[in-house]
C-alpha positions in Angstrom: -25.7 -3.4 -6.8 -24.9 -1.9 -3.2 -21.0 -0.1 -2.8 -18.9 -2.2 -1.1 -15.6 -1.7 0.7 -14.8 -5.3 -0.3 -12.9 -5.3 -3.7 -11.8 -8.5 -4.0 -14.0 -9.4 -7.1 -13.0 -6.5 -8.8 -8.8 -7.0 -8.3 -9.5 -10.6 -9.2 -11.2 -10.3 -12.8 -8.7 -7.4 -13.4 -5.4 -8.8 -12.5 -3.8 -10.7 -15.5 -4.4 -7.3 -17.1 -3.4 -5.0 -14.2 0.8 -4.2 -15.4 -0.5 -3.4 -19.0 -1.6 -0.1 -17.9 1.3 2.8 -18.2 0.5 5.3 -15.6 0.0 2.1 -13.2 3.6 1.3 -14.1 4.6 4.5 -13.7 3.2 5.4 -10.1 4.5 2.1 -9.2 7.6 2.8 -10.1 7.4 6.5 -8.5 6.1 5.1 -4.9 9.0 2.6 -4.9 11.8 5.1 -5.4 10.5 7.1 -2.9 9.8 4.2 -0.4 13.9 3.4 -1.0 15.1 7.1 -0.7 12.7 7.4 2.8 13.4 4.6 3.9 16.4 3.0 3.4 15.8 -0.6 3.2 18.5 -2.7 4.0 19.8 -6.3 4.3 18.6 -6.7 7.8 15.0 -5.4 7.3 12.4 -7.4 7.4 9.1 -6.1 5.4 5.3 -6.4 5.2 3.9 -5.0 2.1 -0.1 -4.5 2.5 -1.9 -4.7 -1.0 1.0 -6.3 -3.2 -1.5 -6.3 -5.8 0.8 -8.2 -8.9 4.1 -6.7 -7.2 4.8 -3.9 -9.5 6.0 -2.5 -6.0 7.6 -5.5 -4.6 10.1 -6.6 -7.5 11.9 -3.0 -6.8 12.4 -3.3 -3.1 12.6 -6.9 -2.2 16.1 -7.1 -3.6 17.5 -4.4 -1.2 15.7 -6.3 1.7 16.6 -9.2 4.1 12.8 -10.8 3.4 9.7 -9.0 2.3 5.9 -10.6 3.1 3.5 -9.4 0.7 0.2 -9.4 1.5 -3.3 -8.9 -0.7 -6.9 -10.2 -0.4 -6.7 -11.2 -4.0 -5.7 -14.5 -5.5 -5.5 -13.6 -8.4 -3.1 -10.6 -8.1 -0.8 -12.9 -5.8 -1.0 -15.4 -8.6 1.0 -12.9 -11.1 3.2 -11.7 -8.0 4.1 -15.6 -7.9 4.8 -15.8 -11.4 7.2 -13.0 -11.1 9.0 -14.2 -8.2 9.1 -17.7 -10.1 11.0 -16.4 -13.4 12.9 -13.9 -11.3 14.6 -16.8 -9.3 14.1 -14.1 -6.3 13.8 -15.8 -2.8 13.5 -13.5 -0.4 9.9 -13.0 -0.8 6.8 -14.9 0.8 3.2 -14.0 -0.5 0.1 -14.5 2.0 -3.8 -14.2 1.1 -4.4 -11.9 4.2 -6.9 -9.5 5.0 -5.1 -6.6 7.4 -8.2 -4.6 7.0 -10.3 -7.0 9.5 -9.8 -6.5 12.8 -10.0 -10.2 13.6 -7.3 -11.6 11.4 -4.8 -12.7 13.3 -2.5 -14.4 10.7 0.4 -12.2 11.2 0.2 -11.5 15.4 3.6 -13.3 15.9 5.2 -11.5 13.5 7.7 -8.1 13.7 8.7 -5.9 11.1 11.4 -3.4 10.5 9.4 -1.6 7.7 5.9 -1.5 6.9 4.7 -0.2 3.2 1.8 0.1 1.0 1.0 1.7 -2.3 -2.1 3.0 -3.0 -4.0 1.0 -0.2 -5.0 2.9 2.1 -8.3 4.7 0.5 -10.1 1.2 0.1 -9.7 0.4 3.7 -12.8 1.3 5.9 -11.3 1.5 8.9 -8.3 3.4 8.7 -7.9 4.2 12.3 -7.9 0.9 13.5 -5.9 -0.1 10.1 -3.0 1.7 11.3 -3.2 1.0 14.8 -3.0 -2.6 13.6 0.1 -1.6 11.2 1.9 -0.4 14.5 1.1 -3.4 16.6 3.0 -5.2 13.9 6.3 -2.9 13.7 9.2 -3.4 15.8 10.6 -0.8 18.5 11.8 1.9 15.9 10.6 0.5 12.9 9.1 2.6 9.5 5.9 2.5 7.8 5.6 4.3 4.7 2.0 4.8 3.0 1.5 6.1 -0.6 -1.7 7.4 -1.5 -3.8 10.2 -2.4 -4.3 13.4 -0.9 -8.0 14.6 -1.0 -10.2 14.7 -4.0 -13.3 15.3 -5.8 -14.4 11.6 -5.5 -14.4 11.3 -9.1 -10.8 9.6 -9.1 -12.4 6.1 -9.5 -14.3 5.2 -12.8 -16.7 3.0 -10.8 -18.7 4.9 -8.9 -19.9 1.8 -7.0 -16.3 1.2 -5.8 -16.7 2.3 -1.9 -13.1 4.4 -1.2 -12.2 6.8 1.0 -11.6 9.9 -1.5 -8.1 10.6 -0.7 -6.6 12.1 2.3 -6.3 15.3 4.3 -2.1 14.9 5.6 -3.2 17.0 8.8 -5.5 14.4 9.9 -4.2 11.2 8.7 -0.9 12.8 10.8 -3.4 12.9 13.6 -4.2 9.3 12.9 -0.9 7.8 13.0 -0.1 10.0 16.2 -2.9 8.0 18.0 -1.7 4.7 16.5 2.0 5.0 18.0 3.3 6.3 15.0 5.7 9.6 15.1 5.6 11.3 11.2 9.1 12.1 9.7 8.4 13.1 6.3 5.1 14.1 4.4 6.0 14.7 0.2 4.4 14.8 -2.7 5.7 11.9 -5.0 3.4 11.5 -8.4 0.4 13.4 -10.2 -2.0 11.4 -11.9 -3.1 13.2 -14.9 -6.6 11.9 -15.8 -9.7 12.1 -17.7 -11.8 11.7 -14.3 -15.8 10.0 -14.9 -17.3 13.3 -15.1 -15.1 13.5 -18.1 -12.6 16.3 -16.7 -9.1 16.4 -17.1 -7.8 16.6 -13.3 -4.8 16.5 -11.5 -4.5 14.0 -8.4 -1.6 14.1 -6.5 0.2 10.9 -4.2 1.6 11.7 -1.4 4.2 9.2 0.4 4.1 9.6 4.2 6.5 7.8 6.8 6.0 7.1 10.0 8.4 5.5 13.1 7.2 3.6 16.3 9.5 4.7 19.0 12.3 2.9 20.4 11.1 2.4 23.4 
């Protein structure tokens, strides 16, 4: 089988078991506490999440927002995002089966957002460049986006080695990157270490950075 950068598959057959891992929990948890302290959500902000997955993410910051649209290419990890928002009575949040990744979707074009955020998203997009550019394009005039993901490693982070992913990021460059999309960094931290037995059968440390980003005002 040929590495692909689509994932879908993968996300589908894994999502009714996707929360019951801890450190996934955990980082979750991690990301959205540092999206909050960044970023400040408020009652008048209205957010895109890219790669809700099952909403470990969502369910902490929707409730401090004025709407939040999460977005994923899997079904099946909306399906347990919709559960959630079903028992949780929570109605400020819309899911969509969207695709930002593609450079033809055009589901969200008539849309503005105040905040832009994704967890862990950003290494299984090919195009990052024109990912971002895309991200900025859908921010208002001063609006945030905030990206959680991993700085550079070995490429042994994944346990498929099939799994086509940008291994992590260098924070010069993806600074450079978001620069050249329209997007002015603020703040660039560390926020979580995954401690894991990697395929090779090391025990490594792979840190998460969060990095946040405004679209000027003008």
């Amino acid at each position: 089988m040929a590495a692909t950068w689509n994932s879908t598959d993968k996300f589908n057959r894994e999502a009714s078991q996707w929360d019951e891992n801890p450190q996934r929990r955990a980082v979750a948890l991690c990301v959205a506490k540092a999206i909050i302290a960044a970023t400040n959500p408020n009652k008048i902000m209205r957010a895109l999440e890219v790669g809700c997955g099952t909403g470990l993410v969502s369910m902490e910051i929707a409730p401090l927002l004025k709407s939040l649209l999460a977005v994923d290419t899997s079904r099946e990890m909306l399906a347990v995002l919709q559960e959630k928002i079903r028992i949780s009575g929570m109605a400020n949040i819309e899911t969509s089966c969207t695709n930002l990744s593609e450079s033809t979707e055009t589901a969200l074009k008539a849309k503005k957002f105040e905040l832009i955020y994704s967890s862990m998203t950003l290494h299984h997009i090919d195009d990052t460049a024109g990912f971002l550019k895309r991200l900025s394009d859908l921010l208002c005039p001063g609006g945030i986006v905030a990206l959680a993901d991993l700085d550079v490693e070995d490429g042994l982070f994944h346990d498929d080695p099939l799994e086509k992913v940008h291994y992590g990021f260098d924070r010069i460059e993806l600074a450079a990157l978001l620069d050249a999309a329209g997007l002015q960094v603020t703040s660039f931290e560390t926020i979580y270490t995954f401690n894991k037995t990697n395929r090779s059968g090391i025990l490594a440390a792979y840190p998460v950075f969060l990095v946040t980003a405004k679209k000027a005002s003008s």
